[in-house]
C-alpha positions as CSV (number, residue, x, y, z in Angstrom):
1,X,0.0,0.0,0.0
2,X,1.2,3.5,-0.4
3,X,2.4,5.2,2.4
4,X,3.4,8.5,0.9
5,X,0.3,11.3,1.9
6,X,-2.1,13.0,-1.1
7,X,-2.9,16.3,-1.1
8,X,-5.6,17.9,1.2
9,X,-9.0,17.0,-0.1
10,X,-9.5,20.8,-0.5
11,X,-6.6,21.3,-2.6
12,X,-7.9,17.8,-4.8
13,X,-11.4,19.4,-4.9
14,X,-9.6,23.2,-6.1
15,X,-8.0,22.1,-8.6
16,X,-10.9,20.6,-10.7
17,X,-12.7,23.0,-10.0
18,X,-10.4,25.2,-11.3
19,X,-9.3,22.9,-14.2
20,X,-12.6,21.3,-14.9
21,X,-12.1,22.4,-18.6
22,X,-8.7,20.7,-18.8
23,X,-10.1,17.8,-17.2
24,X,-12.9,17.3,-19.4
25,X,-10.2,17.2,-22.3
26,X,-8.4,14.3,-20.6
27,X,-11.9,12.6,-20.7
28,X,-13.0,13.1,-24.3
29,X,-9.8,12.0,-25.7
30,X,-10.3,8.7,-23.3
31,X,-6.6,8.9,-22.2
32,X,-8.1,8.2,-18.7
33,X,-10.1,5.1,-20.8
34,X,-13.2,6.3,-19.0
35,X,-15.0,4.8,-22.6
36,X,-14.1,1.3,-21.6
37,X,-14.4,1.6,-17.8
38,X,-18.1,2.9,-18.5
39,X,-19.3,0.7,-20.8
40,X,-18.7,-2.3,-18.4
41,X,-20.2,-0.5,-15.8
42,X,-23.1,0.1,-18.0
43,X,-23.3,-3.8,-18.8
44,X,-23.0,-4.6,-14.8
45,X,-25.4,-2.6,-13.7
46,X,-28.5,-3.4,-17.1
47,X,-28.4,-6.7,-14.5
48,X,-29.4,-5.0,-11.3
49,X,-33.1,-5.1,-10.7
50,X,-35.0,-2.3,-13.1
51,X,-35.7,1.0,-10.5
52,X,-32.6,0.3,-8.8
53,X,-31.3,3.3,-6.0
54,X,-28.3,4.8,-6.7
55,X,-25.4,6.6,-5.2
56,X,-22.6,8.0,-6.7
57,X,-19.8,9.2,-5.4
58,X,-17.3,11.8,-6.9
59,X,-19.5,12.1,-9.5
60,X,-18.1,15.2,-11.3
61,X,-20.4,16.5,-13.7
62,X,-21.3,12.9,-14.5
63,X,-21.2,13.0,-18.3
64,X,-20.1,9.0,-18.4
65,X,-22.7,8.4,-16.0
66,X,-25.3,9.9,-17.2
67,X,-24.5,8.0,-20.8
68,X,-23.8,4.6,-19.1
69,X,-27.3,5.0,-17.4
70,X,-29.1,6.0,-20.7
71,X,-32.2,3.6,-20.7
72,X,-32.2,2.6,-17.5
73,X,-34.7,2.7,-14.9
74,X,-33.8,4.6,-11.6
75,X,-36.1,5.1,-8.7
76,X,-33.6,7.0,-6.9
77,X,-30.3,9.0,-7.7
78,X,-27.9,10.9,-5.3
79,X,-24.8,12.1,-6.7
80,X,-22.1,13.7,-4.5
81,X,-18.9,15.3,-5.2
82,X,-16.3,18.2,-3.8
83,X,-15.7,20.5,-6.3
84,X,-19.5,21.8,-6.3
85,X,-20.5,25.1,-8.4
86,X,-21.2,24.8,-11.9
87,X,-19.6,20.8,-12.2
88,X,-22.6,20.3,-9.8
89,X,-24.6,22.0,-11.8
90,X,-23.5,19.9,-14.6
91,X,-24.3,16.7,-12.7
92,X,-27.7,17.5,-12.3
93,X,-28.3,18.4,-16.0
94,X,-26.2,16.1,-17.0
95,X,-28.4,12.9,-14.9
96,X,-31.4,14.5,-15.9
97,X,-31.5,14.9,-19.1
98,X,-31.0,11.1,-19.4
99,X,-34.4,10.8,-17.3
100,X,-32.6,10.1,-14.1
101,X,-34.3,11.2,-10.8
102,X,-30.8,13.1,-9.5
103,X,-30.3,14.7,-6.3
104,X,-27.0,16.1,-6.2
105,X,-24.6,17.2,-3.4
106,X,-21.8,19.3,-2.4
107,X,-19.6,17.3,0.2
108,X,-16.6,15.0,0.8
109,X,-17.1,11.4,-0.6
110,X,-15.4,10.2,2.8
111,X,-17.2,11.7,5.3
112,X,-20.7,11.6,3.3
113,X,-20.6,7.4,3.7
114,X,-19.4,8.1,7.6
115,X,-22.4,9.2,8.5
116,X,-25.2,6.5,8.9
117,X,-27.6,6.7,6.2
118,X,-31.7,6.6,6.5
119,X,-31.6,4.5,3.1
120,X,-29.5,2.0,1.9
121,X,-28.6,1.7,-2.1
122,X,-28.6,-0.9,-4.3
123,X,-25.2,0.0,-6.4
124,X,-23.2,2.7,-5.0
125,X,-20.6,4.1,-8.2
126,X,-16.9,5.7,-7.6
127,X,-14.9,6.7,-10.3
128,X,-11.7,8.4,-10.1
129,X,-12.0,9.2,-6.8
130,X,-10.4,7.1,-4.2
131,X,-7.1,7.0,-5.1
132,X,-6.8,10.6,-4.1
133,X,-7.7,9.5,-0.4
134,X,-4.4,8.5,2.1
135,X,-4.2,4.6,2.6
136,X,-5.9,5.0,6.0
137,X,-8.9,7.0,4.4
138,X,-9.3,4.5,1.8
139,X,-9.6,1.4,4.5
140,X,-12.1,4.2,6.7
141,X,-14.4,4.8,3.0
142,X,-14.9,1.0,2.4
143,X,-16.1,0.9,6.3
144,X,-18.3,3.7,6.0
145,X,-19.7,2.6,2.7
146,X,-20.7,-0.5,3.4
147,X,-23.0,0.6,5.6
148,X,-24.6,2.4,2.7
149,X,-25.1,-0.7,0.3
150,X,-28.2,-3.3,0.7
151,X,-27.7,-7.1,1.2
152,X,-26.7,-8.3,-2.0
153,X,-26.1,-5.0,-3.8
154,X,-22.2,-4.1,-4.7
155,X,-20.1,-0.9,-4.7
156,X,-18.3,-0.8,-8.5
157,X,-14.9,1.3,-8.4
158,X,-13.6,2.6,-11.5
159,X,-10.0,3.8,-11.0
160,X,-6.5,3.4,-11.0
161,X,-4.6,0.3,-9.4
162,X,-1.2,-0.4,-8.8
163,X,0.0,-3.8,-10.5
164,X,1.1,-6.6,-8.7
165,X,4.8,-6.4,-8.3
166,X,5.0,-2.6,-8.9
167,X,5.9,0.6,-6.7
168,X,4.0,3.7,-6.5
169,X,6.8,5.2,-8.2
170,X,6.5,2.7,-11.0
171,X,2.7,2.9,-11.9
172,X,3.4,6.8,-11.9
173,X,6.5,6.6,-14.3
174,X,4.3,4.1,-16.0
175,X,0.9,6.5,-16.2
176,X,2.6,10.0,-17.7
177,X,4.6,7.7,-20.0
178,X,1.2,6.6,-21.1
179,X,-0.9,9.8,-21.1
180,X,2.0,12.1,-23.1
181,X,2.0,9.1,-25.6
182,X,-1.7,8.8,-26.3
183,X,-2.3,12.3,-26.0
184,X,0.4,14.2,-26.7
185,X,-1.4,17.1,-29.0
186,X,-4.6,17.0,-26.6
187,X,-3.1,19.8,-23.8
188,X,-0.9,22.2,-24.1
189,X,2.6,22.4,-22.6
190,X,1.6,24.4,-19.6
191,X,-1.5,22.7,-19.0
192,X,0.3,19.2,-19.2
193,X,2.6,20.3,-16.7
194,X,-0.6,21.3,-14.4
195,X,-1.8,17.8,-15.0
196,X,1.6,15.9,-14.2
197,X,1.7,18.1,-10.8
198,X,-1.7,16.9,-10.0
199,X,-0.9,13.2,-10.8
200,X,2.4,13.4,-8.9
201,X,1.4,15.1,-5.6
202,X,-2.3,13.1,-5.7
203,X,-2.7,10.1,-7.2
204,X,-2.1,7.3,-4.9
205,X,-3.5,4.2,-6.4
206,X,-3.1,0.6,-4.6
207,X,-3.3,-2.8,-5.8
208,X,-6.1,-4.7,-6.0
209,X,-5.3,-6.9,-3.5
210,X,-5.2,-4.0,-1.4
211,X,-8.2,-2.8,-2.1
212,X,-9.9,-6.4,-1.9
213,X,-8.5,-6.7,1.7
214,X,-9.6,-3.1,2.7
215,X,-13.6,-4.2,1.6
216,X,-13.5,-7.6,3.2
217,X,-12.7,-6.5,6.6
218,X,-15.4,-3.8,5.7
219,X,-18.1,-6.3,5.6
220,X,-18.2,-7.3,1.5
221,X,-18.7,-10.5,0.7
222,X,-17.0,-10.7,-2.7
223,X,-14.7,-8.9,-4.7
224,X,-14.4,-9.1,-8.3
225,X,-12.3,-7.1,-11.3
226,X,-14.8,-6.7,-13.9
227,X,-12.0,-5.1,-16.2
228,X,-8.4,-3.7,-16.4
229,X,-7.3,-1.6,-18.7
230,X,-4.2,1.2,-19.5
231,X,-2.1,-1.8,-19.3
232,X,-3.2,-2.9,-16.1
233,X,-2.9,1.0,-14.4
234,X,-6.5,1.2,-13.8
235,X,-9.8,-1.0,-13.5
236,X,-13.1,-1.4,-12.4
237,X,-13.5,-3.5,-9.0
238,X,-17.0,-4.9,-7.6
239,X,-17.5,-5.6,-4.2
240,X,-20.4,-7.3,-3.4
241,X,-22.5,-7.0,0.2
C-alpha cells in the first residue's frame, strides 16, 4: 500500500474546480479510458433489478454516467462530489437529461458514507476518486460505505490500481509515460505540466489486493475485477454486500 500522503482534499477538490475544462479534455480523448471503464459499468449494472437506487460518489459532472445509465430505470439517484458550483450544476443536467431522478450534493465522498444513512442503495458508483484518499482514508471509506449498500447489492470502483509487483513510483512513471504518448497534442505544454503536478502530488493508487482486503474487513462479501485496462494502471473492482 502506499504510504506517501495526497494532497488535502481541499486542494484535490480546487483544482478541478479550477481545471474542470482541462479535465474534461483528458476525458474526451479517453486517455483516462473512461469509454471502456463505462461501458462495463453500464453492462453490470442493465443486470441489477430495473428501478434500482443509486449513489454515486465523486461524480463530477457525471457525463459518463449519465451516458452509461441512458435507458435505464432509476427510482432513486444521489450524486455527490467536492468541487460543487457549476460541475454540480452539470451533474444535475447532465443525470437529468438522461431521465434520471438526481439529487445532487456538495460534500466530501469520505465523510458523506461516515455518516449512517436513512436508506440503503442498491449500487453505490466511484470513479476516479479514491485513489486521491491517504491509505488509511481508503480502509475508513470502504467501512463507512458499506453501511450504505443493501444485502446483496455491490459498490463498483472505476480507477486506477497499482499492478502486482509494482511501486508507486513505477505505476506513476508508467501513467505519464502513457498519457504524453496517447495524447500528446490534446493539452498544451503548460496545461500538461498542471496535469503531471496533480498526478504526482495526488494520485495514490493501490493494488487490487489491497483494495480487496480493505472491503473484506469492511463487511463485503465478494470482490471481483470486472475489467483492467491502460495496461493494467487502472480497473473497475466490484465488491459485493
Amino acid at each position: 500500500m502506499s504510504e506517501q500522503k495526497p494532497g488535502e482534499p481541499g486542494q484535490v477538490g480546487q483544482f478541478f474546480a479550477s481545471q474542470w475544462g482541462v479535465y474534461d479534455r483528458l476525458v474526451r480523448a479517453n486517455l483516462l479510458f473512461h469509454k471502456e471503464l463505462f461501458e462495463a459499468l453500464r453492462e453490470d449494472l442493465l443486470k441489477v433489478t430495473p428501478n434500482f437506487s443509486l449513489l454515486d460518489l465523486g461524480c463530477g459532472d457525471a457525463g459518463c454516467l449519465a451516458k452509461a445509465l441512458a435507458g435505464m430505470r432509476v427510482s432513486r439517484c444521489v450524486a455527490v462530489d467536492l468541487a460543487g458550483g457549476p460541475v454540480l450544476l452539470a451533474a444535475r443536467d447532465n443525470l437529468r437529461f438522461r431521465g434520471i431522478p438526481a439529487e445532487v450534493k456538495q460534500g466530501n465522498a469520505l465523510e458523506f458514507v461516515e455518516v449512517a444513512p436513512k436508506r440503503k442503495f442498491d449500487a453505490v458508483t466511484m470513479a476516479y476518486c479514491l485513489h486521491h484518499f491517504p491509505t488509511a482514508d481508503k480502509a475508513r471509506f470502504f467501512k463507512g460505505v458499506a453501511n450504505w449498500v443493501k444485502p446483496g447489492g455491490a459498490l463498483w470502483l472505476l480507477d486506477e490500481v497499482i499492478p502486482g509487483g509494482a511501486s508507486r513510483e513505477d505505476w506513476l512513471r508508467l501513467e505519464l509515460q502513457l498519457i504524453h504518448r496517447l495524447g500528446a497534442e490534446t493539452l498544451t505544454s503548460e496545461e500538461w505540466a498542471g496535469v503531471d503536478q496533480h498526478i504526482t502530488t495526488s494520485d495514490f493508487p493501490e493494488t487490487v489486493e489491497a483494495y480487496g482486503e480493505m472491503a473484506r474487513e469492511a463487511g463485503f462479501q465478494s470482490v471481483e475485477t470486472r475489467l483492467t485496462v491502460a495496461d493494467g494502471l487502472a480497473a473497475m473492482l466490484r465488491f459485493t454486500r
